[in-house]
C-alpha positions as CSV (number, residue, x, y, z in Angstrom):
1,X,-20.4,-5.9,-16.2
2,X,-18.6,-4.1,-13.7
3,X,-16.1,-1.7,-15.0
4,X,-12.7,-0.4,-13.7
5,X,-12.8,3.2,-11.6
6,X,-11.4,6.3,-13.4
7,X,-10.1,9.1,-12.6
8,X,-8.9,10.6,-9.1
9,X,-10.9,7.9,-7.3
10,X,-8.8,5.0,-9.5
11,X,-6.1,7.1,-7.4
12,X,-7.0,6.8,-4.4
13,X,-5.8,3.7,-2.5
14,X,-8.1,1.6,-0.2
15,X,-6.4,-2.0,2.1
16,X,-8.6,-4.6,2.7
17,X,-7.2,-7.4,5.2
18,X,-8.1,-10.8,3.4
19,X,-7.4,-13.9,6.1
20,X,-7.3,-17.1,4.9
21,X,-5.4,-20.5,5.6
22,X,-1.9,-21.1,4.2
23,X,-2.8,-23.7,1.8
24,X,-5.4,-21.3,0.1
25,X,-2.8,-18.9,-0.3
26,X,-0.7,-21.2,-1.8
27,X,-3.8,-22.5,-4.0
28,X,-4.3,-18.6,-4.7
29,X,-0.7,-17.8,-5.8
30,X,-1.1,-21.3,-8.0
31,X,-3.7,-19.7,-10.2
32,X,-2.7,-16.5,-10.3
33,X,0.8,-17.5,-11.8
34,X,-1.5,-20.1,-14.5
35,X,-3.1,-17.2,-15.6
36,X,0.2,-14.5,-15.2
37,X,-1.1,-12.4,-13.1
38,X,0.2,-11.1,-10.1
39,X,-2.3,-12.6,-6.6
40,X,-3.9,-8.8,-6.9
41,X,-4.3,-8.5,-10.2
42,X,-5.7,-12.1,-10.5
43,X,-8.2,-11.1,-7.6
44,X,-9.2,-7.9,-9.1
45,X,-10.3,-10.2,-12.3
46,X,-12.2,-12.5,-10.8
47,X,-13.4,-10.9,-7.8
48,X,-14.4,-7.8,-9.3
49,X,-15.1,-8.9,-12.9
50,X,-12.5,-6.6,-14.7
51,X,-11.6,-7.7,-17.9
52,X,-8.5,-6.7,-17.8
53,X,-5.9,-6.2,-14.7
54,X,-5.3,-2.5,-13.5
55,X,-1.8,-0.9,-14.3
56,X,0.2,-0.3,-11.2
57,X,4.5,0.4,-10.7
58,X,5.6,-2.9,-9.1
59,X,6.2,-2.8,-5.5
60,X,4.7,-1.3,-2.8
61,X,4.0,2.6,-2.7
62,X,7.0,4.6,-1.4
63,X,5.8,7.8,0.7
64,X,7.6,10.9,-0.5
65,X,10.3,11.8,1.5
66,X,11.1,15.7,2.3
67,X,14.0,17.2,0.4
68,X,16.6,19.4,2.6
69,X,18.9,21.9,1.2
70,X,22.6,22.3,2.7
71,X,22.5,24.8,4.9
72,X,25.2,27.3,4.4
73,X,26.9,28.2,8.0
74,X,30.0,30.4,6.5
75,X,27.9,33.7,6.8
């Protein structure tokens, strides 16, 4: 049985474009919510064979944005 990736390679993140026709997507969300999972968590089950869904924030990543200071123009 498959299992889930660990460690700094479970942190790397990989896209995959997945086409398919509007009323499979619909048939897709469909199942997913039957079983409560979210469409990539119910894919990662099934397609993958994990037992149970990977833990992931909700959302999509944010990039880090750079911090500024105040620059101080009295001197």
């Amino acid at each position: 049985m498959p299992t889930q990736v660990q460690g700094s390679e479970a942190q790397k993140p990989s896209h995959y474009l997945f086409r398919m026709s509007r009323s499979d997507k619909e048939r897709l969300k469909r199942r997913a919510a039957a079983a409560g999972l979210t469409i990539q968590a119910y894919l990662e089950c099934t397609a993958l064979g994990y037992e149970t869904p990977v833990s992931r924030p909700p959302g999509r990543p944010r990039q880090h944005e750079a911090t500024q200071e105040p620059f101080d123009l009295s001197a």
